[in-house]
N, C-alpha and C positions, 0 to 999 in steps of 0.2 A: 302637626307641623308648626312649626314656632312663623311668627310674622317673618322673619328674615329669609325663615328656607322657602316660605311661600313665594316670596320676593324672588328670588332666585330659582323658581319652578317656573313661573308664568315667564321670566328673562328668556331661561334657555329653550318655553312652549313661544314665545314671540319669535325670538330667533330661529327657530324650525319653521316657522310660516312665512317669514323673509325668506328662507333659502328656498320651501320651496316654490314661493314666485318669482324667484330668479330662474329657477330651473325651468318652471314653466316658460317666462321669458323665450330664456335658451333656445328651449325646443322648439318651441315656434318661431324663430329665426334661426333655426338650422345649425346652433353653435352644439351640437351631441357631445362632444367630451364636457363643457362646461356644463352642459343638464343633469348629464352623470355625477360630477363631481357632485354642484349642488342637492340630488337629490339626495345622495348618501352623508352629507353635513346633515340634512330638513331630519333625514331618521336618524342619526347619531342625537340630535341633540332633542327632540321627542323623545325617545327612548330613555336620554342621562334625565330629562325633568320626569320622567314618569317615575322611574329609580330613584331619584332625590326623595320625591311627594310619597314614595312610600317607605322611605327612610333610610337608606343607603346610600353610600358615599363610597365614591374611587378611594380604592389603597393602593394604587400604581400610578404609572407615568402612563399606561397601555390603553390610554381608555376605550377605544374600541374593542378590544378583547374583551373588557374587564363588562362592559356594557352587553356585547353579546353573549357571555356567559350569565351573568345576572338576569338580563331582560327573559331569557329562552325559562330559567330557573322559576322566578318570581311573578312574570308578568303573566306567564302560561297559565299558572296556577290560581290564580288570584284574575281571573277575566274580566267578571263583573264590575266589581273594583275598578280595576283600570278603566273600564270602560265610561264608569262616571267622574274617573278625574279627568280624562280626556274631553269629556262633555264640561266640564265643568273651568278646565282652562281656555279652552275654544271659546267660551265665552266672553273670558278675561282678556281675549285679544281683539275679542270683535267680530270675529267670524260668525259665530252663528246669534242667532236672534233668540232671543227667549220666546219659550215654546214652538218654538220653528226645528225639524228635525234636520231642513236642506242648508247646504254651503250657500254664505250670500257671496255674491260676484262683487 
């Protein structure tokens, strides 16, 4: 992954962690459609940085389509993997602590 797409992996792994502490938010004041919404932006855009960081890129306008067919395709396959890029940007956003396996609050 080149310095720029990494830039642009950890963007759209921060931006999934905003949406889903907005969703969070939500729920716990009762707004449901606005939690919903936000939840499925927080995995649209986890999902496009996990696809980006293993090297794929949209070739449409449909990017949810094009995300759930890729993600289901490559991410399935490939578990491990993902599992430590996942570990690996959570880091970069601050949530989790080195050597700490738990979500910081």
């Amino acid at each position: 992954m080149t310095k720029e797409g990494g830039k642009k992996v950890v963007n759209f792994w921060c931006k999934a962690l905003e949406a889903l502490k907005v969703a969070e938010w939500a729920y716990q004041n009762k707004h449901y459609n606005e939690a919903v919404s936000r939840s499925y932006f927080a995995v649209l855009r986890a999902a496009l940085a996990m696809l980006t960081e293993l090297g794929l890129k949209p070739d449409t306008k449909r990017i949810g389509y094009w995300v759930q067919a890729n993600f289901a395709r490559e991410c399935v396959h490939r578990r491990e993997k993902c599992l430590l890029i996942v570990h690996e940007y959570s880091l970069s956003c601050g949530i989790y602590e080195r050597g700490q396996n738990t979500l910081m609050k």
